[in-house]
C-alpha positions in Angstrom: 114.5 -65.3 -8.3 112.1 -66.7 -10.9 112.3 -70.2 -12.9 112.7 -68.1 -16.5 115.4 -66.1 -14.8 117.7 -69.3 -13.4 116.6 -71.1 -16.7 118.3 -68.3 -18.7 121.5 -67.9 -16.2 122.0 -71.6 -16.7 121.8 -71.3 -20.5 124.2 -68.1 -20.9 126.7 -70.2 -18.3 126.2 -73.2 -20.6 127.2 -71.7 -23.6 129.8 -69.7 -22.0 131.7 -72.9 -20.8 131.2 -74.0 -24.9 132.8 -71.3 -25.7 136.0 -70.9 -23.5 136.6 -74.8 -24.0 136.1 -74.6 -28.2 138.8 -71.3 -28.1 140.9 -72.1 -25.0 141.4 -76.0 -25.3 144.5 -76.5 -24.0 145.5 -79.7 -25.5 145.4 -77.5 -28.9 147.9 -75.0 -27.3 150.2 -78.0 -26.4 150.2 -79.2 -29.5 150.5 -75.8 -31.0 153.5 -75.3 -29.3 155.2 -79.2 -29.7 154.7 -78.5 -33.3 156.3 -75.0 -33.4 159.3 -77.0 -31.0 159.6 -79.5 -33.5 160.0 -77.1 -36.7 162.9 -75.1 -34.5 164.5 -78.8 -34.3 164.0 -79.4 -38.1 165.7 -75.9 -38.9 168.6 -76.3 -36.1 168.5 -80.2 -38.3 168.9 -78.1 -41.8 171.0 -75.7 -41.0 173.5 -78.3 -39.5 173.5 -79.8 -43.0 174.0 -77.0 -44.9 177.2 -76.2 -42.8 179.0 -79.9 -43.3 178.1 -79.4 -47.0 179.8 -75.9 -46.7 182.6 -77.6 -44.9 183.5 -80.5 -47.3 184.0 -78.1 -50.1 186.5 -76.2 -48.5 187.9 -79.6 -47.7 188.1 -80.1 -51.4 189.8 -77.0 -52.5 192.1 -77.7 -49.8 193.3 -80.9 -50.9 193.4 -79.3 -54.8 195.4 -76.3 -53.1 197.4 -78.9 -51.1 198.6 -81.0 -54.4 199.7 -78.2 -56.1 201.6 -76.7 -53.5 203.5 -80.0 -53.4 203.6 -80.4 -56.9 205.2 -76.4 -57.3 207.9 -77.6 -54.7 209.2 -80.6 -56.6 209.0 -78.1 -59.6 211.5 -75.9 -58.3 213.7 -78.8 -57.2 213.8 -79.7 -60.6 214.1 -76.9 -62.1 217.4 -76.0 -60.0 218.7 -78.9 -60.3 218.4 -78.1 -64.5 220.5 -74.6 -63.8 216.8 -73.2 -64.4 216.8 -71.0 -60.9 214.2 -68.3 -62.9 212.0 -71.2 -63.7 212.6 -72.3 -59.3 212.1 -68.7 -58.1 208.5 -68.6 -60.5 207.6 -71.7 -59.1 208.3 -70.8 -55.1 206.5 -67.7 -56.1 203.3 -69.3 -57.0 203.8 -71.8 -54.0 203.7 -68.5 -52.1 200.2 -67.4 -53.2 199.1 -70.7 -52.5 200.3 -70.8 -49.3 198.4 -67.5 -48.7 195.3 -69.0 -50.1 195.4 -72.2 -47.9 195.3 -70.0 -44.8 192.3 -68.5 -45.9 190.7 -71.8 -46.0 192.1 -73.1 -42.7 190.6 -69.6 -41.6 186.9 -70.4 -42.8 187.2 -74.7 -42.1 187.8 -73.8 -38.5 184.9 -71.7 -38.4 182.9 -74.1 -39.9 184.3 -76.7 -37.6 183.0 -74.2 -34.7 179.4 -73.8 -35.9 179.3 -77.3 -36.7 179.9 -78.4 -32.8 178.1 -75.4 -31.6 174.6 -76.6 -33.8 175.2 -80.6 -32.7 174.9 -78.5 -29.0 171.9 -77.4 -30.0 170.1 -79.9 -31.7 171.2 -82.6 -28.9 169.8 -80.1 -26.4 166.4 -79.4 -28.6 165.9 -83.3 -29.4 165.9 -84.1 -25.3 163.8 -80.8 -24.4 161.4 -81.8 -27.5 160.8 -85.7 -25.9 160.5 -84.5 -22.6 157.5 -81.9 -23.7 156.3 -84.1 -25.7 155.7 -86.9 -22.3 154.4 -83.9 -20.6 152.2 -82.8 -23.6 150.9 -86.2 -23.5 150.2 -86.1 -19.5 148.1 -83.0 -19.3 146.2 -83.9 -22.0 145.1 -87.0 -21.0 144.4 -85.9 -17.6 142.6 -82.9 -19.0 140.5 -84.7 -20.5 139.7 -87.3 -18.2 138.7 -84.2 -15.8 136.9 -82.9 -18.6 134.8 -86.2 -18.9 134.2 -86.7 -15.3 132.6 -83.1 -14.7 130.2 -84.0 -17.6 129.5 -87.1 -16.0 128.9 -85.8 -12.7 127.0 -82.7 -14.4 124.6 -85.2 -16.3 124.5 -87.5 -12.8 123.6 -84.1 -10.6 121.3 -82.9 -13.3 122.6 -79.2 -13.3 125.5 -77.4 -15.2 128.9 -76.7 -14.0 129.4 -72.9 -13.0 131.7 -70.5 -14.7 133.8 -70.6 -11.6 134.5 -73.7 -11.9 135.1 -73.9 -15.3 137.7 -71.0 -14.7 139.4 -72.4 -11.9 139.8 -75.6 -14.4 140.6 -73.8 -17.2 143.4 -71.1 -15.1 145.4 -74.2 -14.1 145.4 -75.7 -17.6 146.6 -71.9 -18.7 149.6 -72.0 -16.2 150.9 -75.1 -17.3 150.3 -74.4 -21.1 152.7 -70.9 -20.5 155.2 -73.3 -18.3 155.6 -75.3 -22.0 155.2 -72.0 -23.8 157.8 -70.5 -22.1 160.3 -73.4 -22.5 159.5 -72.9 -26.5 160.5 -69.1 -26.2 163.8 -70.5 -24.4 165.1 -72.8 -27.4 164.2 -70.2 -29.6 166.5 -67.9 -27.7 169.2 -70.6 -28.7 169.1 -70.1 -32.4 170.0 -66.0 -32.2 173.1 -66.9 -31.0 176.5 -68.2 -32.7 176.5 -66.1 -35.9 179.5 -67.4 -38.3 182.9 -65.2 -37.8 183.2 -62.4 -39.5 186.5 -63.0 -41.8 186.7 -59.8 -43.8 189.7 -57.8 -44.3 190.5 -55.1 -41.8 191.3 -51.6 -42.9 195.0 -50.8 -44.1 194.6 -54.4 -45.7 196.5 -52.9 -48.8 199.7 -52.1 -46.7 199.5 -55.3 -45.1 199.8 -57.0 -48.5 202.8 -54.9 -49.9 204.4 -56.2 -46.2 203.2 -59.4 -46.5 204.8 -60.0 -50.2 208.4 -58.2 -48.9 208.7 -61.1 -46.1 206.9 -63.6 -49.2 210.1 -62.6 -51.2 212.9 -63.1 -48.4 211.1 -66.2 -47.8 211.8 -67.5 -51.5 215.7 -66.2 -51.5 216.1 -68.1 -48.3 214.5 -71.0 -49.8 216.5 -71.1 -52.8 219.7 -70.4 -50.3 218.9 -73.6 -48.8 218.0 -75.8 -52.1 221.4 -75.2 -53.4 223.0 -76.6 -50.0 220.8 -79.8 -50.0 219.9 -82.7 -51.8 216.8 -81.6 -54.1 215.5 -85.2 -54.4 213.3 -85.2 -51.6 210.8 -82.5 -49.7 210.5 -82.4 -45.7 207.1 -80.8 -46.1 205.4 -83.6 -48.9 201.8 -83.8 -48.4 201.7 -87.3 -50.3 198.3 -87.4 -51.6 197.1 -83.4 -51.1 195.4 -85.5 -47.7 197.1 -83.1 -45.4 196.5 -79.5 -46.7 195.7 -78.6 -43.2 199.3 -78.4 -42.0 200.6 -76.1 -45.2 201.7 -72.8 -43.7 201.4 -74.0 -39.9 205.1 -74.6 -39.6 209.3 -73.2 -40.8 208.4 -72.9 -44.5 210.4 -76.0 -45.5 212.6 -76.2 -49.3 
């Protein structure tokens, strides 16, 4: 083999090596994919927000639904008690619809109550899997590049170029430890295409149900009147005080 022929080998490995280490770093891979770790946590982060928001409005209706169903009771009460038993059954009536409206509410808080626990899961679960890259990020890296100066160092001591072997061999670990990390990204990902919201709307024949639902509404409200004229109308079993307790409208006996 001649000295122009080695001479040029050497070269077209040198620059080879150049190349592989300015396209396949991986300490930019690593960081590549803490970064794309850390914007999943920062979504799982905003998304959590958005649903306590969602959930503290329906809070609030709630507790406006829940003070006007009390304040309809004591209505009624009065009402009877004035010989007014149109101006009670109008009242118990629109305490009905309220009622009706409440559930729907409890229906969505608990829900939201649901997807609130299940994205403090995940972001708990993301946080620790995030530090624990990040240590290992930090690891390879420096190792890599203590390797990285130490072949140069022996390359300069030696006088003569690292082979492409070698550089492969290097390079093929780095690889499998950059798709180990890579890998564990994919799997948080994975996290976030599950636990859609519930799916609340009406079922079919929804019409039917609410001509049922308004016959039973209206036996309800004759037996409630039935039992305001055989009891003392100055006091309610079922008084939310301040509107505080809206959750527990509907969950019981319908009180009178």
């Amino acid at each position: 083999m001649s000295d122009n022929t080695s001479r040029m080998r050497t070269i077209f490995r040198s620059k080879t090596r150049k190349a592989l280490d300015k396209v396949e770093d991986p300490r930019e891979l690593l960081d590549d994919s803490y970064d794309q770790q850390v914007k999943l946590l920062q979504q799982v982060r905003k998304a959590l927000a958005e649903v306590a928001t969602a959930k503290k409005r329906v809070d609030l209706q709630g507790q406006e639904l829940g003070a006007r169903y009390q304040r309809l009771g004591d209505q009624a009460r009065e009402a009877l008690a004035h010989g007014r038993e149109d101006l009670a059954r109008a009242a118990l009536e629109r305490r009905s619809l309220i009622e009706r409206q409440v559930s729907q509410l409890q229906q969505q808080y608990a829900g939201m109550q649901q997807q609130t626990a299940q994205l403090e899961e995940r972001e708990r679960r993301l946080s620790e899997q995030i530090a624990a890259f990040r240590i290992e990020k930090e690891t390879i890296k420096a190792t890599y590049t203590a390797s990285e100066a130490q072949v140069r160092a022996n390359e300069a001591v030696a006088g003569i170029g690292a082979t492409i072997d070698d550089v492969g061999t290097s390079l093929d670990r780095a690889r499998d430890r950059v798709a180990q990390m890579q890998a564990r990204a994919a799997a948080t990902d994975e996290m976030l295409a599950s636990g859609a919201l519930k799916d609340l709307t009406a079922p079919p024949d929804a019409d039917i149900e609410r001509q049922l639902a308004a016959l039973s509404a209206q036996a309800e409200i004759d037996r409630q009147l039935q039992a305001m004229k055989g009891v003392d109308g100055s006091t309610d079993a079922r008084r939310t005080g301040d509107g505080g307790e809206w959750l527990s409208i509907g969950q019981g006996p319908s009180a009178t």
